[in-house]
N, C-alpha and C positions, 0 to 999 in steps of 0.2 A: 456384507462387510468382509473386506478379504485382510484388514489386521486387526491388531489391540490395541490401535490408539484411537483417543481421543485428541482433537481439535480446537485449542482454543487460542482466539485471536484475538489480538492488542486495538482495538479499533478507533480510541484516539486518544494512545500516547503519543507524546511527543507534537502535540496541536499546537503549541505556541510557536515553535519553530514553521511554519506554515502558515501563522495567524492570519492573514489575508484569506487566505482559502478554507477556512474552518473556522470563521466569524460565525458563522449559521449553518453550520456541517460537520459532521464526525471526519475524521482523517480515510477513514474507510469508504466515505462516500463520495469525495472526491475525484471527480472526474476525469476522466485520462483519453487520452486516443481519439478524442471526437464521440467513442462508441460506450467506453467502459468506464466503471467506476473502481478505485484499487482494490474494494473489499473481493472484487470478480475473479484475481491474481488468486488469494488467498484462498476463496471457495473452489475455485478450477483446481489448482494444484493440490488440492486437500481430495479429492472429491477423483480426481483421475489418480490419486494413489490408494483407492478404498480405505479410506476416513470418511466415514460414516454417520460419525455424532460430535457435531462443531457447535462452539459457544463460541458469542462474540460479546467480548468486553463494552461499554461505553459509557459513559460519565455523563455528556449531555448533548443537546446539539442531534439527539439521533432520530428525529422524524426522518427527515429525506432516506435515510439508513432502512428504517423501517419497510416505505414505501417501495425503496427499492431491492432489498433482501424478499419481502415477504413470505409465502412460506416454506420459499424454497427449491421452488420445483423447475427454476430455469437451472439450476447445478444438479438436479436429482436430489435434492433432498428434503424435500415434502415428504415424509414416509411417517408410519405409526410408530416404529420405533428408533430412535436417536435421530437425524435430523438435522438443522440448525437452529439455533439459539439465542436470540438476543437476550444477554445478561447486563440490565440497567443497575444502577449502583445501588445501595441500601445501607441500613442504618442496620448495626449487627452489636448487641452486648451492649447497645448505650454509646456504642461509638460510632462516629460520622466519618465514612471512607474519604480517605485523600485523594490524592492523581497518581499514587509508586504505582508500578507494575506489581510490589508486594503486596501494598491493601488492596489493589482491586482485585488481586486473588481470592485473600480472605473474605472480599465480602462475597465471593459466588461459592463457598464452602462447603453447603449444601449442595451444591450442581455438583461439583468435583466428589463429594462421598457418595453420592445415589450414581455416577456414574460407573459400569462395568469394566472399563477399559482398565489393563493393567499399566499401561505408557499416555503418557500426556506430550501433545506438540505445540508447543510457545511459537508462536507468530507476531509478527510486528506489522503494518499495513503499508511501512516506509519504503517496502523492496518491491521492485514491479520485475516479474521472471516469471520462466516458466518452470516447475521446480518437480522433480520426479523424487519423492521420497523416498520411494521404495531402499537405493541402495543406504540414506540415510539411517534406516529402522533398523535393516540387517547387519548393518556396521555395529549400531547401538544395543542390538544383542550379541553378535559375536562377541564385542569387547568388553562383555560385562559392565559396560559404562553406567555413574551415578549420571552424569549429563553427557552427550553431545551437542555440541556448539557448531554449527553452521556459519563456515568462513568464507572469505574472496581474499588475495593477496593481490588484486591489479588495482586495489583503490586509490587514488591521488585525488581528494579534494582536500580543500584546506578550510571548507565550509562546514568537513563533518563537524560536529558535535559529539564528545565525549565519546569517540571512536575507542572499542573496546579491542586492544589488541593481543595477538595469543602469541606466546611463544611453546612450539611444541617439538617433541623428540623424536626419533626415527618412529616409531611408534602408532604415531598421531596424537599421545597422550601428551595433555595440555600443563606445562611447566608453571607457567610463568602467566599473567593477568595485567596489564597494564591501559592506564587510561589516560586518553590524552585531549589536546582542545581540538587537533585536526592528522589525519591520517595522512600516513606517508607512502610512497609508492613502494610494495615488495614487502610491507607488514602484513600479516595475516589478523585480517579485519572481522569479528563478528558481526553477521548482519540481519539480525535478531530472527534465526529461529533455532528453537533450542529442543531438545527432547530429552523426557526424564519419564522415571515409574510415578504414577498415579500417585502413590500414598507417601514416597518421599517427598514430593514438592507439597504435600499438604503440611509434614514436620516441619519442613525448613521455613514454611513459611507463616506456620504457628509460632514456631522457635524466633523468628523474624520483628513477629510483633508484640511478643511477649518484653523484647528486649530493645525495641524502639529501634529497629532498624532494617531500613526502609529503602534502602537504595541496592538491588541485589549483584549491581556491578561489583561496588567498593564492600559491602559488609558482607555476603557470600563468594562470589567466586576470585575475588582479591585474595583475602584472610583466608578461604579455608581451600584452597585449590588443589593440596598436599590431604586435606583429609576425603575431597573424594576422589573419584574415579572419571576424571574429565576428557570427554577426547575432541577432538576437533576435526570435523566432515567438511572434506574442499567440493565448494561449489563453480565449475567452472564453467558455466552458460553464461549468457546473455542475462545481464540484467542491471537495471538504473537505481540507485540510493536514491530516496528524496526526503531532503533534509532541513531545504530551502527553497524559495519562492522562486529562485535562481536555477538552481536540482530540477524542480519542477519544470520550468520553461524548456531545459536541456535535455530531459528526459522525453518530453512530448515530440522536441524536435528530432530525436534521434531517430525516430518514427519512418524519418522520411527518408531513410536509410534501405534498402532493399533488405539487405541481408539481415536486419537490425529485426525489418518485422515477421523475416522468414524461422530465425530464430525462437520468436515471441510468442508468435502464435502458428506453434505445428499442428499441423491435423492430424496425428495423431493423438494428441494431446492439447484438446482444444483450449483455448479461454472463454468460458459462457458467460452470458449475464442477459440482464435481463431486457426481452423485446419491445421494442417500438416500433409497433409498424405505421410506419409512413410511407408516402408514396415514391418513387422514386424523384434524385433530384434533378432540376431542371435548370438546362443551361440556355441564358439569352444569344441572340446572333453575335453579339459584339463583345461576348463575356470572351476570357483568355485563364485558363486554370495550369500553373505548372508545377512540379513536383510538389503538390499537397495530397493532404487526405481529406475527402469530403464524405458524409454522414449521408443518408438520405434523407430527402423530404426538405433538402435546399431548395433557392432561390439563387441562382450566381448570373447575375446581369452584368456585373464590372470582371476585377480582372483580382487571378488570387495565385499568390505564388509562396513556395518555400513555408505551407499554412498547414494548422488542422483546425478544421470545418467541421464543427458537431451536428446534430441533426435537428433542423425545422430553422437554420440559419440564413434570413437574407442578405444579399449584398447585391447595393443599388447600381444603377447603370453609374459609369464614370468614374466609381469609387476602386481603391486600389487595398489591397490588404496583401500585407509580406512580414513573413516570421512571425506571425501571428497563431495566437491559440483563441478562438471564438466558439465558445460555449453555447448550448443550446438554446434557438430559438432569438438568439441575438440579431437585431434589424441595424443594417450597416446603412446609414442614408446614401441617397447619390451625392458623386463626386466626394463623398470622405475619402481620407489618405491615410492609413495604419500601417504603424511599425513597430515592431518588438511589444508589441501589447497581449495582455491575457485577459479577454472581456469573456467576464460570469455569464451565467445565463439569465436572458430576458433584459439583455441589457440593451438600450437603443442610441444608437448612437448618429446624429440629427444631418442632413443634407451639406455639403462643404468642413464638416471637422477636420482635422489635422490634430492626429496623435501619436508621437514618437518616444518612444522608447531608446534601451543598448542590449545587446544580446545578455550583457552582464547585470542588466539592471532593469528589466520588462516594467512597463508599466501596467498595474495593474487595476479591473475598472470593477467594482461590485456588484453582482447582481443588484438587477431593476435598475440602475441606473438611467437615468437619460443625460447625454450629453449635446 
C-alpha cells in the first residue's frame, strides 16, 4: 500500500438516468469499449495509485457486478489484507436504506470504522478516464483540506443533470457551490470524486441523518462550504461524463478517435479488467471493417464501419452495421442494415432487419432480444 486511503465507489448511483442500460445491471457494470466494464476505470485508477482497500456500493441489480469484479485479482486485489469489497445495502437501527449517496454511506458504517485508512476517496462510476491520484492526495494534504473536489471546466453538455458547480479563489479554495439543470462551457464542474479524512465523513454523515438530510450537494457542501476547508483539484486528461443513453453512445464513439484511446489507455498506467479468452476474430473474404473496434472471438462476414464490436460478436454475410455499439455475443443476421443502434448482449437480430437510429437519439435493443 503506498498511501492512507481508502476506496470507495458509487456503483449505481445515478441508474435511472441510464435506465436502459441498468434495467438488469449495476451502473459499474456496464459495458464500455467492446472490452471493459466502467467499474474497470475505477478499479485501474484506484489500484495504479496504491489504494489498496476499495468498497464498492450497490443497492441492486449486482450479480453480473459480482461475476465480473470477483475476487479481484485481474486489478491486484485478491490479497489477505484490504482488497475489494462489494458493499450490498442493509437494514441498519430499524431503518431501510434509500438510494442518497448519504444513506448508502451509513449503511456500510461498519466497513468505514474497521477500516485503517486515515483519508477516504468518493468515486462515482459516471466518469470514464484515466485518473492518477497521486497529485490529488498530496494537494489534499498540503492544503490541510476538510474535502477536495475533483473538477473539469471544458464541460458543455446540456444533458448534465444537476451539474455541481464551483466557484474558487486564487487558492484553489472552493468559494461558492452552485447547482444547476445543465453545465455550461468554462464552469468548473465536479465530476464526482471527492477526498475527505475517514472519520469526518463518518460525522457528517451521522450528522446528515440524524437531521434528515440526504442530498450531500444542497445540505452539505451548499450551506456549510465557509464552515470547511474545500479546495478544488483540476483534472485535465481525457475523459467522457455519462449521464445519458445519448453520453453513452458518444463516449463509446469517441473511441474511435486515435488520440482519444492513446489517452485512455496508457501503458504505463493500464486499464485492467477482467479476461476472456477467446480465440481470435475472424474475418470472411467479402467482409469490409473501417475505423471500428472489434473484440476478439468475432465472426465479421458483412461489412462494419465507424462500430464497436464486443467479443463472441457475429455479423452475417450482406449485413451492414455503422455507428453502432454491439455488445457481446450479439448475432447480426445476413443482409441486416444497422444504424445508430446500441444492441445489449445476446441479442439476435434475424436475416434482412432494418434498424435505424440518430446519432442524437441511438436506438436501443435489450439483451436477449430477438428481432
Amino acid at each position: 500500500m503506498k498511501n492512507n486511503v481508502l476506496g470507495l465507489v458509487f456503483g449505481n448511483n445515478h441508474a435511472e438516468r441510464i435506465e436502459s442500460l441498468t434495467s438488469h445491471r449495476a451502473v459499474a457494470s456496464v459495458p464500455f469499449g467492446g472490452k471493459y466494464r466502467l467499474i474497470d476505470f475505477n478499479l485501474s485508477n484506484m489500484t495504479n495509485s496504491g489504494i489498496r482497500n476499495i468498497g464498492i456500493i450497490v443497492n441492486k441489480n449486482f450479480f453480473s457486478l459480482m461475476d465480473h469484479v470477483g475476487s479481484g485479482k485481474s486489478w491486484d486485489l485478491s490479497r489477505k489484507n484490504g482488497g475489494v469489497h462489494l458493499l450490498p445495502p442493509y437494514i441498519q437501527s430499524g431503518r431501510s436504506m434509500g438510494h442518497s449517496e448519504i444513506e448508502a454511506i451509513y449503511s456500510i458504517e461498519r466497513f468505514l470504522s474497521d477500516a485503517r485508512e486515515e483519508y477516504v476517496l468518493l468515486s462515482e462510476c459516471g466518469m470514464v478516464a484515466n485518473i492518477d491520484y497521486d497529485p490529488m492526495i498530496q494537494q489534499h494534504i498540503d492544503t490541510n483540506a476538510d474535502f477536495t473536489v475533483m473538477y473539469v471546466n471544458n464541460l458543455n453538455s446540456e444533458k448534465r443533470q444537476d451539474a455541481l458547480a464551483m466557484k474558487m479563489n486564487s487558492e484553489f479554495r472552493i468559494e461558492e457551490f452552485s447547482i444547476s439543470s445543465c453545465a455550461k462551457a468554462g464552469e468548473n464542474i465536479a465530476v464526482g470524486a471527492i477526498l475527505t479524512r475517514r472519520k469526518l465523513l463518518m460525522e457528517v454523515v451521522e450528522e446528515c441523518i440524524s437531521t434528515n438530510k440526504l442530498n450531500y450537494m444542497r445540505n452539505v457542501f451548499q450551506p456549510e462550504v465557509k464552515k470547511y476547508r474545500c479546495f478544488g483539484y483540476h483534472f485535465q486528461g481525457y475523459y467522457s461524463l455519462i449521464s445519458s443513453q445519448e453520453e453513452y453512445f458518444y463516449a463509446n464513439m469517441s473511441l474511435l478517435k486515435k488520440e482519444n484511446r492513446e489517452a485512455l489507455f496508457n501503458s504505463t498506467k493500464p486499464i485492467y479488467t477482467k479476461v476472456r479468452d477467446d480465440m481470435p476474430s475472424r474475418y470472411g473474404l467479402g467482409s469490409s471493417v473501417k475505423n471500428s473496434l472489434i473484440a476478439q472471438g468475432c465472426v465479421i462476414e458483412g461489412e462494419v464501419e465507424n462500430s464497436i464490436i464486443a467479443k463472441g460478436v457475429t455479423i452475417g454475410k450482406g449485413a451492414k452495421v455503422v455507428n453502432c455499439i454491439i455488445m457481446q455475443d450479439t448475432k447480426v443476421g445476413d443482409n441486416a442494415t444497422l444504424g445508430y443502434v446500441i444492441a445489449d448482449k445476446d441479442v439476435v437480430i434475424k436475416e434482412g432487419r432494418t434498424l435505424f437510429g440518430y446519432d442524437t437519439f441511438p436506438i436501443y435493443i435489450p439483451s436477449e432480444k430477438v428481432l
